[in-house]
C-alpha positions in Angstrom: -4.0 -8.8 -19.5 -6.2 -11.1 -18.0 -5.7 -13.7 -20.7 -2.2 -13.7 -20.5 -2.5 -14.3 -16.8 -4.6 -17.3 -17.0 -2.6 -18.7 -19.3 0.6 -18.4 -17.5 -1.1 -19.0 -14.0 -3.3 -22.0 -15.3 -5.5 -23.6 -13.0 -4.3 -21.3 -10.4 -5.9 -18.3 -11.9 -9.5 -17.2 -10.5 -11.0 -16.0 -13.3 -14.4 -14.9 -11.5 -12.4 -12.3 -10.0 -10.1 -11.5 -12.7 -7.4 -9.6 -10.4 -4.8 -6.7 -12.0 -2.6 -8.9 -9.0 -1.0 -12.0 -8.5 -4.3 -13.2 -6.6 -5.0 -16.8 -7.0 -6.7 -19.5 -5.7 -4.5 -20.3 -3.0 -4.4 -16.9 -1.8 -8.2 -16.1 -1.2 -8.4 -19.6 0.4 -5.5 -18.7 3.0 -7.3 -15.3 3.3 -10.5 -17.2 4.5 -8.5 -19.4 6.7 -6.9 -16.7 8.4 -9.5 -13.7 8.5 -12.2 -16.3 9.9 -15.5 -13.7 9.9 -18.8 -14.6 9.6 -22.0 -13.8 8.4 -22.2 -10.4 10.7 -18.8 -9.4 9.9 -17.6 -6.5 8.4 -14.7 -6.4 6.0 -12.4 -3.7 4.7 -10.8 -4.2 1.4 -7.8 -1.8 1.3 -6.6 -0.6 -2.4 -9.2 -3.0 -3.5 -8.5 -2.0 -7.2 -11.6 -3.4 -9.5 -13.0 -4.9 -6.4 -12.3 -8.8 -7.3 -11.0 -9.9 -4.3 -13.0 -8.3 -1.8 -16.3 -8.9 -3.5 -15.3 -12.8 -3.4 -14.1 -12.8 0.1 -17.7 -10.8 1.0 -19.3 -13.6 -0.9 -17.6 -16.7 1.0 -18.3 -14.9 4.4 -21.7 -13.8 3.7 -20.4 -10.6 5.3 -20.5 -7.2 4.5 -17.6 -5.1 2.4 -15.9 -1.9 2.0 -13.9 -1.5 -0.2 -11.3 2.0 -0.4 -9.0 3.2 -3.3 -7.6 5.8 -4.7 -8.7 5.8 -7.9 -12.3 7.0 -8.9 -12.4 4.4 -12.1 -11.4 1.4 -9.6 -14.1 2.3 -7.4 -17.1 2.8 -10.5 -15.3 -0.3 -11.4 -16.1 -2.2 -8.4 -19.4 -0.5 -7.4 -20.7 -2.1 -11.1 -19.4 -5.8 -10.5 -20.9 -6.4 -6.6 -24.3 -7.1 -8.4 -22.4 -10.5 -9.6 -21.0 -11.5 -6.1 -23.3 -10.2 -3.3 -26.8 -9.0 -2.4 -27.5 -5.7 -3.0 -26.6 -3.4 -0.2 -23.8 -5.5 1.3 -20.7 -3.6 -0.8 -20.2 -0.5 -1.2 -16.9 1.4 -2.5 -15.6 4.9 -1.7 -12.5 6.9 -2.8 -9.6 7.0 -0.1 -5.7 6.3 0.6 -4.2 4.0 2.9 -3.4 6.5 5.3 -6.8 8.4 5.0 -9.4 5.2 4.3 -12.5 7.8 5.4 -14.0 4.9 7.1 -15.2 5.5 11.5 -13.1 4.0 13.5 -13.3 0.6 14.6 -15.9 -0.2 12.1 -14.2 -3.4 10.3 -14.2 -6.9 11.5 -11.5 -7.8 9.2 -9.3 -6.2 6.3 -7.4 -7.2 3.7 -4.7 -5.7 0.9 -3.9 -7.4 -2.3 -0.8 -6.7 -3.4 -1.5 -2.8 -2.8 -0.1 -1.9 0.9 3.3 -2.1 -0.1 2.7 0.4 -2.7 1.7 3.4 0.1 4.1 6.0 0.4 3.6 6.0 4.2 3.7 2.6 5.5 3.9 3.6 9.0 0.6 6.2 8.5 -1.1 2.8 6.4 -0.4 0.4 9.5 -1.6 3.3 12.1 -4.9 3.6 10.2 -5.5 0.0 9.8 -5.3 -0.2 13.2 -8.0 2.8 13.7 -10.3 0.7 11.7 -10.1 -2.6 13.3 -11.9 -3.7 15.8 -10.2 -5.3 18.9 -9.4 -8.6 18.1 -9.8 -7.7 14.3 -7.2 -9.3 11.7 -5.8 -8.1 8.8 -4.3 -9.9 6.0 -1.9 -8.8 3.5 0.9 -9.8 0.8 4.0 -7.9 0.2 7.9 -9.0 -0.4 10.6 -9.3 2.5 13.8 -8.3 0.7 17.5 -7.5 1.4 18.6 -4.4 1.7 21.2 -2.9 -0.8 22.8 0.6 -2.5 20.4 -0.5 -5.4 17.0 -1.0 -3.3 17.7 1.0 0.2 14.0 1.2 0.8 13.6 -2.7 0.6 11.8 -4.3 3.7 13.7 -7.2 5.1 10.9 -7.8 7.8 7.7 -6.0 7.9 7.1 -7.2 12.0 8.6 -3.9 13.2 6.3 -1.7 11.4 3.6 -3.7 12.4 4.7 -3.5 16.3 5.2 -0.3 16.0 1.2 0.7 14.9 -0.4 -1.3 18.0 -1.0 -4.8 15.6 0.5 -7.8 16.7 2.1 -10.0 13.7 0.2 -13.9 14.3 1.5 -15.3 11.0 3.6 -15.2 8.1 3.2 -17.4 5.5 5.4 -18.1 2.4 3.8 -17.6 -1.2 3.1 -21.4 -2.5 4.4 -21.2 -5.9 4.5 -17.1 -6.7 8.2 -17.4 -8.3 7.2 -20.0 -10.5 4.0 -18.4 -11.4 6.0 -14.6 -11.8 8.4 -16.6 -14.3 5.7 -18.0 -16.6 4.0 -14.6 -16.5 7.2 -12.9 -18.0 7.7 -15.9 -20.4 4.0 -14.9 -21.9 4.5 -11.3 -21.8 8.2 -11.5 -23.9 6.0 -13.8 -26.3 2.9 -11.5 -26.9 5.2 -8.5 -26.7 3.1 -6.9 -29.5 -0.2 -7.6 -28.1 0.9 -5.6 -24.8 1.9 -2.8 -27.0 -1.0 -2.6 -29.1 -3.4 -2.3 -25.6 -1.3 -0.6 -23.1 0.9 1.1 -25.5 4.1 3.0 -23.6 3.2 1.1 -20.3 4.0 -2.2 -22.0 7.9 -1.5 -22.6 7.7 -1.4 -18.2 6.1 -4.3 -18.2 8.5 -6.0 -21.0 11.5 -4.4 -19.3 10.5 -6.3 -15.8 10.0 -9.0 -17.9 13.5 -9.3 -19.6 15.0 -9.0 -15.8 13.0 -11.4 -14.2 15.9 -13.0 -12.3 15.8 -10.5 -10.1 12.9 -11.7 -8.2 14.8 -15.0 -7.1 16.2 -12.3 -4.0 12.6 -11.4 -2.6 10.3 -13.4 -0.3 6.9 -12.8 -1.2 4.6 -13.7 2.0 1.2 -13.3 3.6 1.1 -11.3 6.5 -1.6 -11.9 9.8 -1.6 -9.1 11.9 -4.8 -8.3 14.9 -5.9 -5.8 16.6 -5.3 -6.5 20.0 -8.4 -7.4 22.2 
């Protein structure tokens, strides 16, 4: 998977962190711009998957990270790679949801979803404990799609400032994806031509994957954005 996405993505692709997500340079550095901790910082990754993103984040702050997902594998995953990234003892991963992180309150600096928030079945619950975790004037940083609702996608998100609002976080920017249809497009056009290879390693999960692919059009009706919220002071 990762080869395919480098090839599609190209010079965009940060292969040090091989992400399952559409992470790429351009990302992490708005992440840095907008996050802005330092070297005492603490940082929350939030479905940090295989722990890429946080662990390079960590690493550009010198801060501290802890990273929270729901899968066991993801987090031997990640505990195993922060010996490339980051001086021992500053990451450490630990099994939780978005609604039930596990981690004290007000114990994070900064946090940060890739890809993953939208995924929560409780949005409302995710937002309410990222604010728990925060500390005042902490920021967190997310991507996700604004969408239209329709009979065909009723639980689209046209704007995700409400929910935000609505959990005690104040939305401070929101910032188109540079280039993620383009990048979506060539990443379809690689999967349709190495249909076989995606077979032969994810077996039944590739004909999803090939099925998304064959109806990429689709994605020319979402706005995928990066989302600032903070923790009021």
């Amino acid at each position: 998977m990762a080869q395919l996405t480098a090839e599609a993505y190209g010079r965009d692709f940060p292969a040090e962190v091989d992400p399952y997500s559409s992470c790429t340079w351009w990302t992490l550095g708005q992440y840095v711009a907008w996050l802005r901790l330092g070297p005492e910082s603490t940082l929350a990754d939030l479905g940090c998957g295989r722990g890429g993103v946080g662990l390079w984040l960590a690493r550009a702050f010198s801060c501290s990270l802890v990273g929270v997902d729901i899968s066991p594998v993801g987090v031997e995953i990640s505990s195993r790679r922060a010996a490339d990234f980051v001086p021992a003892g500053l990451a450490r991963f630990q099994v939780g949801s978005f609604a039930d992180t596990g981690l004290p309150d007000e114990c994070a600096d900064g946090a940060v979803s890739m890809d993953a928030l939208p995924f929560a079945p409780d949005r409302a619950a995710a937002f309410a404990e990222v604010r728990r975790i925060l500390r005042p004037g902490g920021r967190f940083a997310f991507t996700c799609a604004e969408d239209t609702i329709t009979a065909e996608r009723p639980n689209a998100i046209e704007s995700w400032e409400p929910l935000l609002v609505e959990a005690g976080l104040t939305q401070v920017a929101r910032v188109p994806v540079e280039g993620w249809l383009e990048q979506w497009l060539r990443l379809f056009e690689v999967w349709l031509a190495h249909q076989d290879d995606l077979r032969a390693a994810l077996g039944d999960s590739a004909e999803l994957m090939i099925r998304e692919a064959r109806d990429g059009n689709r994605l020319r009706r979402r706005t995928p954005v990066l989302l600032v919220a903070e923790k009021p002071a």
